[in-house]
C-alpha positions as CSV (number, residue, x, y, z in Angstrom):
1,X,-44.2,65.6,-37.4
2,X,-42.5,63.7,-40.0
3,X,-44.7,65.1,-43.1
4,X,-43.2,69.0,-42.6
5,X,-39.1,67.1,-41.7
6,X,-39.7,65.7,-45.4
7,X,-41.4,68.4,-47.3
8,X,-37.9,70.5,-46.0
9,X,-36.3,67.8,-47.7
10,X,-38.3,68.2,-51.0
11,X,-37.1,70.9,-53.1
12,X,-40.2,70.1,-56.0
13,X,-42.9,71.7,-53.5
14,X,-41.6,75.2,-54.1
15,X,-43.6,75.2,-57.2
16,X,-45.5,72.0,-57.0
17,X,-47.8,70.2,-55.9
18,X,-46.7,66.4,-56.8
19,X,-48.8,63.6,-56.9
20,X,-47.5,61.3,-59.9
21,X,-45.0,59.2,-57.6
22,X,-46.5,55.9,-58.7
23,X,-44.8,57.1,-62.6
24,X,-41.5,58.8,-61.9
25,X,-40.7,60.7,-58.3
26,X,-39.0,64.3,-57.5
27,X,-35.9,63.6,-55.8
28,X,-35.2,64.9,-52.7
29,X,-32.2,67.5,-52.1
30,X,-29.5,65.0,-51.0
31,X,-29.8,63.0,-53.9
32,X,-29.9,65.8,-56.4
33,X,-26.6,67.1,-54.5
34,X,-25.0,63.6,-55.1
35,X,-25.7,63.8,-58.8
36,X,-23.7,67.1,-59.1
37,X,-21.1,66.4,-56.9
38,X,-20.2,63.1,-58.8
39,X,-20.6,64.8,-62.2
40,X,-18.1,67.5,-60.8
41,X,-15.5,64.8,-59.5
42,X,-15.9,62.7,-62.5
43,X,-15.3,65.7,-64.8
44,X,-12.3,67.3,-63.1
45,X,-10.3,64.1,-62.1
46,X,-12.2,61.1,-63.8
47,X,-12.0,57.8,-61.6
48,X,-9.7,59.5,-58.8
49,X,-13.3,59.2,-56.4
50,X,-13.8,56.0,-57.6
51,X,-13.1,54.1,-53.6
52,X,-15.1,56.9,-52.2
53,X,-18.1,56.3,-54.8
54,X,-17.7,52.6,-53.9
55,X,-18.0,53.1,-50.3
56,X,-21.5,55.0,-50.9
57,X,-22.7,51.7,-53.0
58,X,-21.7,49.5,-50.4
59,X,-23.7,51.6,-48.0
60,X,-26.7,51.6,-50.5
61,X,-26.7,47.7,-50.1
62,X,-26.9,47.8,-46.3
63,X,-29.4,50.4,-46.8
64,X,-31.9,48.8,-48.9
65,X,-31.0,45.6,-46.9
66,X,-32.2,47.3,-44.1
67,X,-35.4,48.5,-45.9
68,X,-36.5,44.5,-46.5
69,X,-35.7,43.5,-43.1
70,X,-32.9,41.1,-45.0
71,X,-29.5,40.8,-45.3
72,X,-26.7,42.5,-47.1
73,X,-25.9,39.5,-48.7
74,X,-29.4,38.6,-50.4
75,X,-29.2,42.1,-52.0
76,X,-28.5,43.1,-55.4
77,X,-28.2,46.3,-57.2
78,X,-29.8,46.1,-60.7
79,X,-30.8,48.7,-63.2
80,X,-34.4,48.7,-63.3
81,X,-37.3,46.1,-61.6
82,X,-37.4,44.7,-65.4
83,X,-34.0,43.6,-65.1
84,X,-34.4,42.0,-61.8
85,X,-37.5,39.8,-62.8
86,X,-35.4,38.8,-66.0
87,X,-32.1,37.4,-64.1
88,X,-35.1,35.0,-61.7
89,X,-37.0,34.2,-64.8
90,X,-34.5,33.0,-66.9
91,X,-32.0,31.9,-64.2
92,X,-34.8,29.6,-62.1
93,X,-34.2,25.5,-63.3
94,X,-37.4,25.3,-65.4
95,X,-38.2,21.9,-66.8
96,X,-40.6,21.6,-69.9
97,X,-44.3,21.1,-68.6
98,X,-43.6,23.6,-64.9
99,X,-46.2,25.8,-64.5
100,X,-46.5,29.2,-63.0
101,X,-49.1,31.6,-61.9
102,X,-49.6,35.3,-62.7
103,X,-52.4,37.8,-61.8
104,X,-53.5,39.0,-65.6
105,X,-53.7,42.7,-64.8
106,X,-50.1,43.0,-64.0
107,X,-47.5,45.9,-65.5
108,X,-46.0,44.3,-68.9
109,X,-42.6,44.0,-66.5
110,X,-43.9,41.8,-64.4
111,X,-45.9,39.3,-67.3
112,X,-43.5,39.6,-69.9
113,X,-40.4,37.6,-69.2
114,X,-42.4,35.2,-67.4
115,X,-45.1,34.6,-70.6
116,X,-41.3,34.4,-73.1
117,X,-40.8,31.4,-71.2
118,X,-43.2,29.4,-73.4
119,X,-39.7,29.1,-75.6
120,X,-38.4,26.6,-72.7
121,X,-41.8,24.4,-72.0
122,X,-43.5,26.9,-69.2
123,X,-47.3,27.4,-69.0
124,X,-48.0,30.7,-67.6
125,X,-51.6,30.6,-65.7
126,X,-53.2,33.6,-65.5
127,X,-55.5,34.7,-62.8
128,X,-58.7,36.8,-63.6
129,X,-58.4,39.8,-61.2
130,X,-61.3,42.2,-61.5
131,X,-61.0,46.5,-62.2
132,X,-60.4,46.6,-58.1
133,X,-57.8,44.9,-57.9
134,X,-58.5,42.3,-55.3
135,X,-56.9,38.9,-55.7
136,X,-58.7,36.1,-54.6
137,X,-56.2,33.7,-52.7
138,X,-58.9,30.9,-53.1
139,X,-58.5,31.5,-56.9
140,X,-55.1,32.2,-56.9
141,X,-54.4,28.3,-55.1
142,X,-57.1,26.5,-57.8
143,X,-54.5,27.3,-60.0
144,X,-51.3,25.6,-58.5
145,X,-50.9,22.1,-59.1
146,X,-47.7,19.8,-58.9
147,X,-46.4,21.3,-61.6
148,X,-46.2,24.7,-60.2
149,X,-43.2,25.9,-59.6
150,X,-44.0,29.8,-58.4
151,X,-46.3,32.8,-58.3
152,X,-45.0,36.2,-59.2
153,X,-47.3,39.2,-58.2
154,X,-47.2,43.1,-57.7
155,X,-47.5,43.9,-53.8
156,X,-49.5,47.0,-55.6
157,X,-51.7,47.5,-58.3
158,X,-49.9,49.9,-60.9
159,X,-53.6,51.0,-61.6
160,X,-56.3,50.1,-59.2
161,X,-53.8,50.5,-56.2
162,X,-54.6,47.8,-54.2
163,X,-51.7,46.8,-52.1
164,X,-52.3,42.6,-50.9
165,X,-51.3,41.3,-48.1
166,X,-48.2,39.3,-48.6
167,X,-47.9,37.6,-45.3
168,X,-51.2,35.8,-46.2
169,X,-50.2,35.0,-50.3
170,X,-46.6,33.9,-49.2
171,X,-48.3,31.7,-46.6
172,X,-50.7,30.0,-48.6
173,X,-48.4,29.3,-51.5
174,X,-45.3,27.8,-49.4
175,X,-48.1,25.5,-47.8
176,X,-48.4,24.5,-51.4
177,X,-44.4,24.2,-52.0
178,X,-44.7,27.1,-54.0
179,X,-42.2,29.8,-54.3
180,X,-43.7,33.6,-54.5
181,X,-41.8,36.5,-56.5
182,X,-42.7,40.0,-55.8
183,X,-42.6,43.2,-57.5
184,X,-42.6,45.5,-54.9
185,X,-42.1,48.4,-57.1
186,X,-45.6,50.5,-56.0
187,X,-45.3,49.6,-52.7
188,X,-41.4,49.5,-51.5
189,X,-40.8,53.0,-49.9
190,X,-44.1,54.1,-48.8
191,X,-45.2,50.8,-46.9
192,X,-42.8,48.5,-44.3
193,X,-42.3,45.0,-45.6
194,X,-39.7,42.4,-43.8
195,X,-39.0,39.7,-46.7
196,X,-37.9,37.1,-44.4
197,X,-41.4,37.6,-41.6
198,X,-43.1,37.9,-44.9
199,X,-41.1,34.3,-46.8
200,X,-40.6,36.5,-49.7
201,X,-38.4,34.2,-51.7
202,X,-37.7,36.8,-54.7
203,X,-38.3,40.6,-54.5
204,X,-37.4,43.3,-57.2
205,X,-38.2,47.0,-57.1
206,X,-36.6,50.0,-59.0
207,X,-36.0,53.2,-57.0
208,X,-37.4,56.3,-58.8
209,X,-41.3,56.0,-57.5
210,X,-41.9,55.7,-53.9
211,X,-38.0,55.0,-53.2
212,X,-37.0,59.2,-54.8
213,X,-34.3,57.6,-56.4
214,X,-33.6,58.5,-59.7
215,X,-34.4,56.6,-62.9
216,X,-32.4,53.4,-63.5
217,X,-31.2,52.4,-60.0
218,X,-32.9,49.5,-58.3
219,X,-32.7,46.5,-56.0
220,X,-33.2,42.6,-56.5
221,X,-34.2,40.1,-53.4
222,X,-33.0,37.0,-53.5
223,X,-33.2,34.8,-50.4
224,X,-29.9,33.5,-49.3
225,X,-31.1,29.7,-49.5
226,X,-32.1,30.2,-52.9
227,X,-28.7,31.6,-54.0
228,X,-27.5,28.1,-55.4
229,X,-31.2,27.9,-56.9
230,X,-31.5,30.9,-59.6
231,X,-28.5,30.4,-62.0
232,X,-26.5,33.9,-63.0
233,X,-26.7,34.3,-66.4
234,X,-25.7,37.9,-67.0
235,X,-21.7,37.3,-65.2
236,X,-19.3,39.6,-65.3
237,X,-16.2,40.7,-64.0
238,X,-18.4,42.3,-61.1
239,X,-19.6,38.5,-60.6
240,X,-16.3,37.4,-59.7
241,X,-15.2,36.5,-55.7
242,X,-12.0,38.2,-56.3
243,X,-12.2,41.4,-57.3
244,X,-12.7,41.1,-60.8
245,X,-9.6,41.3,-62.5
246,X,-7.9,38.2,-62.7
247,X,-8.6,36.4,-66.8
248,X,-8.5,33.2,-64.9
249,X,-10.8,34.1,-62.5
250,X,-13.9,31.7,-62.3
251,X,-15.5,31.7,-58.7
252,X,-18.4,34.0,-58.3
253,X,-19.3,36.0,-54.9
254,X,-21.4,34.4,-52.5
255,X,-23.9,36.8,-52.2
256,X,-26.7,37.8,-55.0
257,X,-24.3,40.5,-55.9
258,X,-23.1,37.6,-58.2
259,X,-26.0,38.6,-60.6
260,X,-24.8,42.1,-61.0
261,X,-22.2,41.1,-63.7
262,X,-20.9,44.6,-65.2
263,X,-20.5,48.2,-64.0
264,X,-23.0,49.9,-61.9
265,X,-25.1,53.1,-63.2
266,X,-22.8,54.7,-60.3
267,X,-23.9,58.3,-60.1
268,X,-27.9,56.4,-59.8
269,X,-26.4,54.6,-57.0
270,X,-24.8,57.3,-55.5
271,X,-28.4,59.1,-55.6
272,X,-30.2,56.1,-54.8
273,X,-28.2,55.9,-51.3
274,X,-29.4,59.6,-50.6
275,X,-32.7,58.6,-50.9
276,X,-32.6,55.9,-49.0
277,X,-31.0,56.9,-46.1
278,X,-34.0,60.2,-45.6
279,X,-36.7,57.5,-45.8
280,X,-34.6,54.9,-43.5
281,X,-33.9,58.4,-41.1
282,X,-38.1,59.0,-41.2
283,X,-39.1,55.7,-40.1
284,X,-40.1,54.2,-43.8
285,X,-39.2,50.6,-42.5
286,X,-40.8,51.0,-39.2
287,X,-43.6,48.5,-38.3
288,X,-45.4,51.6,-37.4
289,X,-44.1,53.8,-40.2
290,X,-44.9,57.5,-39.9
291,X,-44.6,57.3,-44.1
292,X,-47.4,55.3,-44.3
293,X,-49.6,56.7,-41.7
294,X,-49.3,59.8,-43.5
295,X,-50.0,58.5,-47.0
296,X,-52.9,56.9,-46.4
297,X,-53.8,59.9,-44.3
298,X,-53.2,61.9,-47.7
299,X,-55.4,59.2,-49.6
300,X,-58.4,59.7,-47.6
301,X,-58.4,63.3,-47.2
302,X,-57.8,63.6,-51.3
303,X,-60.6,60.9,-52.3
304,X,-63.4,62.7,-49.6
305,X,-62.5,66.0,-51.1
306,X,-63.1,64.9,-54.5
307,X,-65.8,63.0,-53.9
308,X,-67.6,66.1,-52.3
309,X,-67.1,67.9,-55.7
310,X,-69.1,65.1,-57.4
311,X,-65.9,63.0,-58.8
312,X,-66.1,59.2,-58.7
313,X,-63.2,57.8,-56.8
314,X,-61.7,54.7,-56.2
315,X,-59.2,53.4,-53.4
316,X,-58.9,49.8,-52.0
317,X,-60.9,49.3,-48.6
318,X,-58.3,50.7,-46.0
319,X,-56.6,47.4,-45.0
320,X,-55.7,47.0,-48.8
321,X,-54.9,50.7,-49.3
322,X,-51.7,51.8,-51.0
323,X,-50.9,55.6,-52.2
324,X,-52.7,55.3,-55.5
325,X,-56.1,56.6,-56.1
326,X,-57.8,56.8,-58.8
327,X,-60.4,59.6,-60.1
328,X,-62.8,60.8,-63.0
329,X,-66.1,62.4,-63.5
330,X,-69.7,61.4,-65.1
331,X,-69.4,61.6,-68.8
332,X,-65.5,61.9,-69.3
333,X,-63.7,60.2,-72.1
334,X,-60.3,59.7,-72.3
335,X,-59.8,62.6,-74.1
336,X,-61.1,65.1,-71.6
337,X,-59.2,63.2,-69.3
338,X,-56.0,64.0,-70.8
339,X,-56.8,67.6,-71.6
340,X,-57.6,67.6,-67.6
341,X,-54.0,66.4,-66.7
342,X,-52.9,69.5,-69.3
343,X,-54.8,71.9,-67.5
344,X,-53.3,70.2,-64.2
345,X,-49.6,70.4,-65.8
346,X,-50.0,73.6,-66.4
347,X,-51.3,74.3,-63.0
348,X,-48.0,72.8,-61.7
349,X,-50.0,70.0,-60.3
350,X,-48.6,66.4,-61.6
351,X,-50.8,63.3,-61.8
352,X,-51.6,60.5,-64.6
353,X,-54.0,59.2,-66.3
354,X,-54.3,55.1,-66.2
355,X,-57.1,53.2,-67.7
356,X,-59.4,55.3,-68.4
357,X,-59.0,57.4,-64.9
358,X,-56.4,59.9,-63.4
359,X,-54.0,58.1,-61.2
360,X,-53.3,60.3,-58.4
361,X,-50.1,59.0,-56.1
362,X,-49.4,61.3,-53.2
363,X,-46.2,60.5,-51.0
364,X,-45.7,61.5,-47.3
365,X,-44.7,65.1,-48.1
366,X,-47.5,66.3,-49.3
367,X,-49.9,68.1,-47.3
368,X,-53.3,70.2,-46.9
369,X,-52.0,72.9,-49.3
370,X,-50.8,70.4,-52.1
371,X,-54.1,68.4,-51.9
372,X,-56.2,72.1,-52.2
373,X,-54.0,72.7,-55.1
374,X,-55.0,69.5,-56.8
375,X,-58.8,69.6,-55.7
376,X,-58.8,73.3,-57.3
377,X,-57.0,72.3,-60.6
378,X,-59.4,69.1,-60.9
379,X,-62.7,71.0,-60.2
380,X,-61.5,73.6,-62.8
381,X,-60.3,71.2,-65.7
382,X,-63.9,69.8,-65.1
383,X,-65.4,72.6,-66.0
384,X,-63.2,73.6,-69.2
385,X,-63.3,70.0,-70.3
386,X,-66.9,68.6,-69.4
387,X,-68.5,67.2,-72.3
């Protein structure tokens, strides 16, 4: 079964009992190996590794190319999902008076550089999405007109969960000539996606949530016909065709590794690739992926146990259902909220709290003993924090 194959991989479980993977995620033992063994070649002989490092990055882009269902060549490695929304916004030919359309309850990465382009003439629409998350595709199309130009979304709520069905969105705004941009950041790692069944024109994800890479080491999705569209702003000698070394160098690579521009964040790479491959080796991309199965096995189980113990919680109806549930009690302020996630800290249990609720994001890994542990140090914050 793949949940006791990945838990052997997991070395945060000896003590633990994790659920705060939609924040920052344990990494598993390969990855935390390739951090020490590139700190140790780097210390004792500098750059001598350097082919061998590369090699490993190369591999990491067929890797996550194989995790979108793209190809290698519409890949690019970028430090963070805030970087890779950044190099579409401002790299997309805007004229003054396009419009584009954003759900209002996204993460500040994923509204941000796309509200700073006000500076160049864009009107960003914003779509009302109520506390569950749901977006209403007959709302989301009122807003696109002929002056739209895309809509950029979260396939998961950061908050309320709720992972939306791209196949539908991407289909409904391409009927429009609309181009969609996702920020697959909750979802990418736990759930299967395949960009190009899916149209996904633009996709951008870091690794260190449901990926278990480490912080500052992710991926950007460009599709290859829209390679000549976005413009590369950020070159570098890592842009170049060549190789990079030439002054008078001056043609760019082909692929979206164009938009990388400098030196990579290589020992993040090099742990990024470990992680990778252990969710590519357990099926993550599968249609059928035993990840996700177990996940929103884990979901269920967590939110009926609670629930039994007189907590209120949330998750999306099952077809929208991600690995982010959210929890509380009658009478809780934020306050006892956040002396509850103390109490669970301490416990060695680790969740959030998110608007008002604790965010609890369990990964494949986890089982029945983790989820007793979490039930137990929930029940018994309760009690030392009820009001």
């Amino acid at each position: 079964m793949v949940r006791g194959v990945f838990r052997s991989e997991m070395p945060v479980v000896s003590e633990h009992a994790y659920f705060d993977h939609a924040a920052v995620a344990p990494l598993p033992a390969a990855a935390a190996e390739r951090l020490r063994r590139f700190a140790d070649q780097a210390s004792q002989s500098g750059d001598k590794h350097w082919l061998e490092w590369s090699l490993i990055v190369s591999r990491l882009r067929i890797a996550a190319a194989q995790l979108l269902g793209a190809r290698e060549c519409e890949v690019a490695l970028v430090p963070n999902t805030t970087i890779g929304i950044n190099l579409v916004a401002e790299g997309f030919p805007w004229k003054s008076g396009d419009n584009l359309v954003v759900p209002d309850n996204e993460f500040p990465s994923n509204l941000l550089p796309w509200k700073n382009l006000h500076r160049r003439g864009v009107e960003v629409r914003l779509l009302r999405v109520p506390e569950n998350g749901q977006i209403s595709l007959d709302r989301l199309t009122e807003l696109i007109d002929s002056r739209t130009r895309l809509v950029a979304l979260s396939w998961v709520g950061f908050v309320s969960g709720y992972r939306l069905d791209l196949y539908k969105i991407a289909e409904a705004v391409h009927r429009r000539g609309v181009l969609l941009f996702v920020d697959a950041i909750q979802g990418l790692g736990a759930f299967p996606i395949n960009v190009h069944d899916a149209q996904i024109d633009f996709l951008a994800a870091d690794g260190h949530k449901w990926m278990l890479g480490p912080e500052g080491a992710g991926l950007l999705y460009i599709s290859e016909k829209h390679l000549e569209l976005v413009e590369p702003l950020m070159v570098g000698w890592n842009s170049l065709a060549d190789g990079g070394f030439d002054p008078r160098s001056a043609v760019l690579k082909s692929s979206a590794a164009r938009y990388e521009g400098g030196s990579y964040n290589m020992a993040g790479l090099l742990a990024f690739e470990a992680s990778l491959e252990l969710l590519l080796r357990l099926g993550t991309n599968r249609a059928d992926s035993p990840i996700a199965s177990a996940i929103l096995e884990n979901v269920a189980t967590i939110a009926n146990q609670l629930d039994e113990k007189g907590f209120d919680s949330r998750k999306p109806t099952e077809e929208y259902r991600s690995g982010i549930l959210t929890t509380t009690w009658p009478g809780a302020n934020l306050s006892d909220l956040n002396a509850a996630r103390k109490h669970c800290i301490e416990q060695n249990v680790i969740l959030s709290v998110r608007a008002g609720r604790m965010r609890i994001a369990t990964h494949a890994y986890n089982n029945a003993e983790d989820i007793d542990r979490l039930v137990a140090a929930l029940v018994e914050a309760r009690q030392l924090f009820i009001t």
